[in-house]
N, C-alpha and C positions, 0 to 999 in steps of 0.2 A: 758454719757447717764443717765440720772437721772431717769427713770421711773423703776428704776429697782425692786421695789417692787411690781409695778401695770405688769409688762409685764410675772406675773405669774411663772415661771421658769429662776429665777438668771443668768444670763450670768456664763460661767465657764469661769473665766478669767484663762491667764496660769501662772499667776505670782504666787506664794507661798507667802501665808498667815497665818503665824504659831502662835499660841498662846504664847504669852510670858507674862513670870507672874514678874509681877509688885512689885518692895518694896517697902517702904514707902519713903527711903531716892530717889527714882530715882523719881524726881517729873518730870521732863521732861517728863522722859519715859510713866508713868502715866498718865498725862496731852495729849500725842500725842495720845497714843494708845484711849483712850479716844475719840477725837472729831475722829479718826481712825474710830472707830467700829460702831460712829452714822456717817460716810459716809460724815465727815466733813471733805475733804482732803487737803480746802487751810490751814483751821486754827490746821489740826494736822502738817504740814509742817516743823514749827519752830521750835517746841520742840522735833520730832524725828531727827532733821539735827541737833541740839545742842546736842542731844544725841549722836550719830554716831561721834562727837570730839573727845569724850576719851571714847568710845566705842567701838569694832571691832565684832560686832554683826550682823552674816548675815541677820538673819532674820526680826530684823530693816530697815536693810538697803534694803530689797525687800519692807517692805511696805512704806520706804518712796518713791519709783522709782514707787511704783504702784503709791502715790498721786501727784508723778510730771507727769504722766500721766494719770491723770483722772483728770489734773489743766490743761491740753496744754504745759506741760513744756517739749516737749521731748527732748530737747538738754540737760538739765540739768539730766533726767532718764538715758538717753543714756550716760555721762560722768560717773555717778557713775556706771551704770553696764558694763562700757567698762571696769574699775578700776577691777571691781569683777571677769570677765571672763580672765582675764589678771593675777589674781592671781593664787598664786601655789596653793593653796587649794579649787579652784573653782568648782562650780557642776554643775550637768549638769542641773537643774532649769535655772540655772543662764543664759548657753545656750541661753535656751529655751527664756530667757525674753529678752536677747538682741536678736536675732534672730526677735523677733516678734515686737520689738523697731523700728529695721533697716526696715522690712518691712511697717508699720507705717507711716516712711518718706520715702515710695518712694525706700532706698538702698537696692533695690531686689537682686542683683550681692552678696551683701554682706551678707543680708540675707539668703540666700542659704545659703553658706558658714556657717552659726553656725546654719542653720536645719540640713545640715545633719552630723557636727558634736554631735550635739544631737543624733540625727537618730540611728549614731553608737553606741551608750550606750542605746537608749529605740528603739531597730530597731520595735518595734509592734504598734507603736503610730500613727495609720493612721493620725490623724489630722497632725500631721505634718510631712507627705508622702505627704498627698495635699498639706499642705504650700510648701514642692519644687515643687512642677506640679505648684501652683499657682507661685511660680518668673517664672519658665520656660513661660509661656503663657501669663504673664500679660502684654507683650508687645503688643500681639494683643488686647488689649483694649485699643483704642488710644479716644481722646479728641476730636472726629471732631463736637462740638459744631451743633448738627440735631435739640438739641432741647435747647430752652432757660426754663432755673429753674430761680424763685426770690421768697424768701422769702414774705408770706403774711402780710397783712396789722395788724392781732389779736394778732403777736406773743407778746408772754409777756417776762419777767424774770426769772420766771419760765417755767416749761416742759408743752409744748403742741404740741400734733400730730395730723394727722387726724384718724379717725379712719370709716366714711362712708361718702355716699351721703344720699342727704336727703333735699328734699321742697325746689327744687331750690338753695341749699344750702350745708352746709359741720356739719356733727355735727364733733367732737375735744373732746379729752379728755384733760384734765389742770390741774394741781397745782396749779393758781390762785385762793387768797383769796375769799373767800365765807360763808356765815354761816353757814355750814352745816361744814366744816371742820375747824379739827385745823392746823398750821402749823407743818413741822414732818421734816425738814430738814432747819438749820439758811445759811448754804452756799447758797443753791438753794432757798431761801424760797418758797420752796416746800410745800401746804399745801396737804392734804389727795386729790386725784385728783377724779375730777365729770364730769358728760356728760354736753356739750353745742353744742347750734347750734347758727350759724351764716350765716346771708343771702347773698348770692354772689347780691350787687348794682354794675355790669359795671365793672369796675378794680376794685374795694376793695370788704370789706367783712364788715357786719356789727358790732356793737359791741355783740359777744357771750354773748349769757343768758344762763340761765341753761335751759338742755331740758326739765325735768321735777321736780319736788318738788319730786314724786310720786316714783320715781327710786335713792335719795340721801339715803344715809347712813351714821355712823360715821364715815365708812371706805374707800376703793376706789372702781370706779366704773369705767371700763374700758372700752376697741375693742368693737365696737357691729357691729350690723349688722342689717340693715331692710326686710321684706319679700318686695316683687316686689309690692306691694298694700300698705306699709307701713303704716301695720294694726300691726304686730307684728316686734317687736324686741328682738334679742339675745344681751348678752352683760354679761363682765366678771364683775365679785366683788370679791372683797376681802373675804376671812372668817374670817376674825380677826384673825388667829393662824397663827402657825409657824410650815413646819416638823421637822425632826430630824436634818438638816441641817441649819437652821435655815432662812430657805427661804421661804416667804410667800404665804400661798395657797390657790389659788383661784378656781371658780367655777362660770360655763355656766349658768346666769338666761335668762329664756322669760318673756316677758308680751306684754301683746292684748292692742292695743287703744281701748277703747270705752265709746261712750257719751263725748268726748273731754277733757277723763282722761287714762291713760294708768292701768291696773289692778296691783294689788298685783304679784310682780315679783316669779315665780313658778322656785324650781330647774330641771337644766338637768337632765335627767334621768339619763344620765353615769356619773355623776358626783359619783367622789368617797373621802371616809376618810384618804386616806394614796396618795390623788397624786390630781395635780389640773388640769383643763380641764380651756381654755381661748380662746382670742382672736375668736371669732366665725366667718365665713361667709358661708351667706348662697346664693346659686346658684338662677337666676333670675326666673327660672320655680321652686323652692321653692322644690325641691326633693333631694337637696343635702346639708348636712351642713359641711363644713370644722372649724375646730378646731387645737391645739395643745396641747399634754399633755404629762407629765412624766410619766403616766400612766405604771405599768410592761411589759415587754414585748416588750420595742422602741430599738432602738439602741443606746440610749447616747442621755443625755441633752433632749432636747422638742423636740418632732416630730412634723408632722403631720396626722392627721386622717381626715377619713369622714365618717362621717353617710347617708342611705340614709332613705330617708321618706316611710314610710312601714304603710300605713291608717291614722290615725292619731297618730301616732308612730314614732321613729324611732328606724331604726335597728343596730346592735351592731357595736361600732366603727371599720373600717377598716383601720390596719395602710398604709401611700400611699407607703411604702417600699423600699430597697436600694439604688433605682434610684434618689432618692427625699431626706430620710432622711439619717444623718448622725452620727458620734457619737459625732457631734455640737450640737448646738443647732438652728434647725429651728420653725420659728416665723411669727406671719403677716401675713398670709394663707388672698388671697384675690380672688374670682373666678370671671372673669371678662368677661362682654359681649362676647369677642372675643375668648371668650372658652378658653384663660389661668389662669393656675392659678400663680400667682406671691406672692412671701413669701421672708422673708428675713431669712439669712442664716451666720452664722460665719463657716458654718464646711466643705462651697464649695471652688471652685478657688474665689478668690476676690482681692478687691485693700485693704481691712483693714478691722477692725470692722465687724460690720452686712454689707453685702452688699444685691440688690436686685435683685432675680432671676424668673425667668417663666419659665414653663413646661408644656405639654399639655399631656390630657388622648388622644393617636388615637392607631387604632390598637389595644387595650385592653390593654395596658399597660400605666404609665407614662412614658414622655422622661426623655432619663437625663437633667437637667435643665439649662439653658443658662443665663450667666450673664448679666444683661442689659445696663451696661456701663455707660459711663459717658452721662448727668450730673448728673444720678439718685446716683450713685457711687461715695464714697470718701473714703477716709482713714478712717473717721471717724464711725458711726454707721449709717443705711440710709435703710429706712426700708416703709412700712405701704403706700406701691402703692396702687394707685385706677384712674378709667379714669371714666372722664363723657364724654361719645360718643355723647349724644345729643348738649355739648356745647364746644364738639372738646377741653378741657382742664383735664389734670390731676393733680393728687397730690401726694407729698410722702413727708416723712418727715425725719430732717436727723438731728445730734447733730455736722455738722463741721463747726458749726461758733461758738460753745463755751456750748450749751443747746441745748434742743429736740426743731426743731421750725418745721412749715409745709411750706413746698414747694408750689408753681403751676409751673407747664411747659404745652409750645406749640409747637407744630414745628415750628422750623427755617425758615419763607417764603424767607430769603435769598437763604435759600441749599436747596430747591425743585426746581424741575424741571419735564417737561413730556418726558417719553419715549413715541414715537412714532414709529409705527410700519405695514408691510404689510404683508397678507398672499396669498401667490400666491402658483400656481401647478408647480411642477417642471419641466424645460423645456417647460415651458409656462409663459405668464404675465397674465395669466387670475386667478383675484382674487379666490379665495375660503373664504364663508361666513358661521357665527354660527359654528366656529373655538375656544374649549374653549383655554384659554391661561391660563398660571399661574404665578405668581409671585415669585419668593423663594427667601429668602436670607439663606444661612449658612443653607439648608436642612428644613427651614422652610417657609411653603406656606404662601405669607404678602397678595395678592391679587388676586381674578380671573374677569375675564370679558371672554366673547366672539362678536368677532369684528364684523362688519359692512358687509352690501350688498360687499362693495367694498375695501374688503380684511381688511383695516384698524382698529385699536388699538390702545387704549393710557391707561399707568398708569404715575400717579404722583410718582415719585421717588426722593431721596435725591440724590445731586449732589454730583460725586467723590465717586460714592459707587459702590460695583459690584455687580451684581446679575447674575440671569438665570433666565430663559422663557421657561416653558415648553408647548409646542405646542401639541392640541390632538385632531381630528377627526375620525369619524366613516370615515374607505374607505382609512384612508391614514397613514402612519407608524407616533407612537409618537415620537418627538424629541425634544432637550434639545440644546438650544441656551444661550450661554455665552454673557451674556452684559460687556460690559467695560466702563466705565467715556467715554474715547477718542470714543468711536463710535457717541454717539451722537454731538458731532463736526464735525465730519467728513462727518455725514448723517441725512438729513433732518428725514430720514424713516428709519426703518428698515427693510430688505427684508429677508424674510423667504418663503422657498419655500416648500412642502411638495412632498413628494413622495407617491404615490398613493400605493397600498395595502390592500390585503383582510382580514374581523377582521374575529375572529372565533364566535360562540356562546354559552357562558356557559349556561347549564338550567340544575336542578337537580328535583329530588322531598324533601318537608324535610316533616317527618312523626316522630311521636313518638316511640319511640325505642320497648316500651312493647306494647304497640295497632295496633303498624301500621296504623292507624288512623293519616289521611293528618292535618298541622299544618297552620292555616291560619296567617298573617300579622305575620311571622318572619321575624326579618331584616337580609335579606342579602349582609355585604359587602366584598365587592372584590376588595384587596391590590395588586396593581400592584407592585411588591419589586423591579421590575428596576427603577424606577421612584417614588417610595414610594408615589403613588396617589390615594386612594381608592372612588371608587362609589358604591353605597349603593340602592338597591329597596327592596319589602314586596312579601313576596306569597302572593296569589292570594286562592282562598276558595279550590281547590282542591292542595295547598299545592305548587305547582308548580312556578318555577321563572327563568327568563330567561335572559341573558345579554350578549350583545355584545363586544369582547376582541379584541384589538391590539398582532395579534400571535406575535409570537417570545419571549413575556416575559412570566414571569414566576409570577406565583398569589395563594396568601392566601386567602382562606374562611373563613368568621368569621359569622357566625351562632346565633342567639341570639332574644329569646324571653321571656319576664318577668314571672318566673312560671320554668325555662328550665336552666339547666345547658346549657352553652356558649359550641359548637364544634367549633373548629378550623381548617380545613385540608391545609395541608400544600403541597405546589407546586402543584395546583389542576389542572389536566388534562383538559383543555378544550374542547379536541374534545370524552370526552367521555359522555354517559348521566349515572349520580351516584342517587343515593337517600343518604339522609342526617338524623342522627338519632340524637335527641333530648331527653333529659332522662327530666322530668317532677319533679318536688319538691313541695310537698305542706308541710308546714307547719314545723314540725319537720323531715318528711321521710327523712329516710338519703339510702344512698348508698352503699355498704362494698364492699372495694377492701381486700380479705383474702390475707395474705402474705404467704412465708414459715415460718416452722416452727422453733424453735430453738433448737441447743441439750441440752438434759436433766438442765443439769447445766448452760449453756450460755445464754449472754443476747446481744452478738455482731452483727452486724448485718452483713450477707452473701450476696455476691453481687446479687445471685437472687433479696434478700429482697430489695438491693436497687436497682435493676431496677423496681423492680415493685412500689419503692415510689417515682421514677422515672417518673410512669404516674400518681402520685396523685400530683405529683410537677408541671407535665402540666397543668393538670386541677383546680390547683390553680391558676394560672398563666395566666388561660383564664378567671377564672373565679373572679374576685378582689373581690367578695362582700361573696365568700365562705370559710365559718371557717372548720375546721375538727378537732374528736375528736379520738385520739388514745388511741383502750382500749385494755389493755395488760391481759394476764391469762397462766395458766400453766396447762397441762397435769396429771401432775405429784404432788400427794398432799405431801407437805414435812411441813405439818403444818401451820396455818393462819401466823403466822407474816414471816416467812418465804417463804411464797408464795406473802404475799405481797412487800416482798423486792425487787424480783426476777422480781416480775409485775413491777412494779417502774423503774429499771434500763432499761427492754427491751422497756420500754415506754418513758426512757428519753432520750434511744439511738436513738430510731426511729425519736423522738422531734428536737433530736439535729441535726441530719443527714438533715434535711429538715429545720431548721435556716442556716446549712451552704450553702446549696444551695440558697438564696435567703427569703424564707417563713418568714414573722414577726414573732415572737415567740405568739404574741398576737391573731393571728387567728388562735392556735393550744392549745388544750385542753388532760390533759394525764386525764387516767381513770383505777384505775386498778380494775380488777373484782376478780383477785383470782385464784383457783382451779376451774376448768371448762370442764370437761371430752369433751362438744360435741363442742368448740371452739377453732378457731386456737390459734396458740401462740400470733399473734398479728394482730389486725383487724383496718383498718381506715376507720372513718365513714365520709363522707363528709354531714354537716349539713347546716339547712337554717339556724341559730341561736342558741347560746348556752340557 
């Protein structure tokens, strides 16, 4: 993957990379590690494999295995580190790199087999806890060729991906020559990479210009992203430095079109000096921005975050949390029509490299994210999804034909086909109409429709695929119908009967907790959790809202209005009538849940204390866009630096205790105040913003 100076946060590769210090008579040595360290891995090749003759130097001998696989050479990496892990004095790195070799080609069987011989010497290395769940599972990501991928007409020599849509068109980020940059890699002749666009004519794509003059630098200019008016664009650059790691750090610019020139590019406001923010996309109603950053506070490697638009503002990054990130590195954050968002990921189940994954916000949380499989997926790195819905094609782009190139794919018209379908009453042929249906594959809704006067339905489906059909009417019981490949051969239609039954009616009042005062146009929806289907309506001016339920299941409330902490009630009674309490937030007002208190000298935390951070974990949990700030003090004055110590510890236990249950560390703030006769030992404030 060549972009790995523009893609903001370095891949952690797992190979061992050790400094080795140079003497004047070792000119091999010197010479390799050399074109080694400027990322030149065919032409350091010869002179570290001359070196390794009359050398027995592990640490050579990992960076020559990493440049036969970062050349394509895995048979040749895999011979020398089959040699190493086979030796009496072998470590467990070594493990780890054939392990992740075998996986690479495909030998999952065997791969296992030296993860969790690793496993057994570093048993706390989730990463490689999910490489064994990933050979166990990666069977079920089979090849059934649904959708056809072909490399574009623009690729070059160089790294070019996509990175949006745009005027009919694809803008790319590239390495290809230009004046504005110099070259910065002789293997790849990779120059400093820049925005172009190119116009989709029929099957090709035009020849890429540069987007703008207005947005080049001497540096690189990466991922962006268009508003829905594509009046404004986000988009990463380089800052010219390096952290302490010696990995290049970027940052989130805007600028405005206007008068038929884009403005002087303004920095992100969360952009910071010690961590870089990149890859931007921004949501089609313009209130969401997704990013990734190493920012303090992630779980390892690059996360993802998002900001929401708060006036003309945005409000403080929200990391998307365990579900989503990992202690990999996720990347390629793309939020897409269809309400996914898709990113690419080294740190989930995969087949190799970056693979690429989607997830969706329902329910107030993220899912855990699902792999999208072949052909989006390879061994290789395969990342930077995006769909154009209006011209039914997408793109992604992937480095397993040798360099970063862009994809398009469509669906397969060979492997579609229609399901058809009837909905009749049970013990009857007489149709039933305005019958919603749904589509699911793998617990995810792909399509709904509701049928015909005369019972009838049809979805487009891929052929030799299974799904389910959830059926659901006012008046008649919801049910869950198993499609198989072999039924539609077998039957022109599918006959689904329904069984008649009476629904209940939920209706509540929802009012403000301190006024009592009725809450107009809250959204209320309602999780059916047998059938995980949720339907959504607004009160009404006197607060009130009412909804018809299939008895027998069981349903979450989820409560929510902008301004209002999110309530949740969980397995809601529908035959009873409740009122609903909403706590209000304006601006900075925060909320204090008082905990107990701690004794004199102790700063542990007592399970009272943690039940009660117990419901500040709920209501984080419902609430994704709320930070909390824990501010510690002490009773008891035992002097300033000593009451601040004391503050400190009971504030990084309570910290810590709500990162192990799930909480980013990044939407939690310690505070200590001190010596404080009229406040408890420990107080959490739930805030609209730091």
């Amino acid at each position: 993957m060549n972009k790995k100076l523009l893609t903001t946060i370095l891949i952690a590769f797992v190979f061992s990379i050790s400094p080795i210090f140079v003497f004047a008579q070792d000119r091999d040595l010197e010479k390799g590690q050399h074109h080694f360290e400027k990322k030149e891995y065919s032409l350091a090749i010869p002179f570290l494999k001359e070196y390794i003759q009359n050398h027995n130097d592990k640490s050579v001998k990992r960076n020559l295995i990493y440049c036969y696989s970062e050349t394509n050479q895995e048979d040749k990496a895999l011979m020398l580190v089959k040699r190493m892990v086979n030796a009496s004095n072998a470590e467990a790195i070594d493990y780890l790199n054939y392990a992740s070799l075998l996986k690479k080609t495909h030998k999952y069987s065997e791969a296992k087999e030296w993860y969790i011989k690793y496993s057994k010497l570093n048993p706390y290395n989730e990463i490689v806890l999910q490489h064994i769940q990933a050979c166990n599972l990666i069977t079920e990501i089979t090849d059934d060729s649904l959708y056809i991928a072909k490399p574009i007409n623009i690729n070059t020599a160089q790294t070019d991906y996509a990175t949006s849509l745009y005027k009919d068109g694809l803008v790319i980020v590239s390495g290809r020559p230009n004046k504005y940059s110099k070259q910065i890699n002789k293997e790849s002749r990779d120059c400093y990479f820049n925005l172009y666009y190119t116009k989709k004519l029929g099957s090709k794509y035009s020849i890429p210009k540069l987007l703008s003059e207005d947005l080049c630098t001497k540096y690189h200019e990466g991922s962006a992203s268009f508003s829905s008016n594509e009046e404004f664009i986000y988009f990463t650059r380089n800052k010219g430095t390096v952290d302490v790691n010696g990995q290049d750090q970027l940052n989130i610019y805007m600028s405005r079109h206007s008068k038929g020139e884009w403005d002087k590019p303004e920095l992100f406001q969360y952009a910071g000096d010690d961590y870089s923010t990149g890859h931007p996309s921004i949501s089609k109603n313009g209130k969401l921005l997704f990013f990734i950053s190493n920012m303090p506070g992630g779980y390892g490697g690059s996360d993802i975050y998002y900001c929401r638009k708060q006036g003309f503002t945005w409000g403080p990054p929200i990391n998307l949390g365990p579900s989503v990130n990992t202690s990999g590195d996720e990347m390629f954050p793309y939020i897409c029509e269809d309400g996914f968002l898709y990113f690419a990921s080294n740190g989930h189940i995969g087949l190799g490299g970056l693979d690429i994954f989607k997830t969706t916000f329902e329910k107030n949380h993220w899912k855990y994210p699902v792999n999208i499989g072949f052909p989006f997926n390879s061994p290789k790195d395969d990342f930077a999804y995006m769909y154009d819905f209006k011209n039914k094609v997408g793109y992604f782009s992937s480095n397993r034909n040798g360099n970063d190139d862009v994809f398009e794919f469509k669906k397969n018209i060979a492997k579609l086909n229609t399901l058809r379908g009837v909905v009749s009453k049970i013990g009857s042929n007489k149709p039933i109409d305005s019958v919603a249906i749904f589509l699911v594959d793998r617990n995810i809704v792909l399509d709904k429709t509701y049928n015909n006067p005369d019972g009838s339905f049809k979805f487009n489906i891929f052929k030799d695929r299974k799904y389910s059909l959830i059926i659901q009417k006012k008046g008649f019981k919801t049910k869950r119908v198993l499609y198989f490949p072999q039924n539609l051969s077998k039957n022109k239609n599918i006959q689904i009967r329904l069984e008649e039954s009476p629904w209940a009616n939920i209706k509540a009042f929802v009012k403000n907790q301190f006024s009592s005062t009725p809450i107009q146009d809250a959204k209320v929806e309602v999780v059916n959790k047998t059938y995980k289907l949720s339907t959504s309506c607004m009160t009404d001016e006197n607060g009130n809202f009412s909804m018809d339920v299939d008895t027998g299941n069981y349903y979450n409330l989820i409560v929510s209005k902008p301004g209002y902490f999110t309530t949740v009630l969980t397995n809601y009674t529908y035959d009873e009538i409740q009122s609903v309490d909403l706590i209000q937030t304006k601006g900075n007002q925060t909320i204090e849940l008082r905990t107990s208190t701690f004794p004199n000298e102790g700063w542990l935390l007592k399970e009272i204390t943690k039940g009660e951070l117990n419901n500040v974990i709920e209501i984080l949990n419902h609430n994704p866009d709320i930070l909390i700030e824990i501010r510690a003090s002490t009773k008891v004055d035992r002097g300033n630096r000593k009451n601040k110590e004391l503050c400190l510890k009971r504030a990084t236990e309570a910290m810590n205790y709500l990162i192990s249950q799930g909480i980013p560390a990044n939407r939690i703030e310690k505070k200590v105040i001190g010596f404080n006769t009229r406040s408890a030992s420990l107080v959490v404030k739930l805030v609209d913003s730091f």
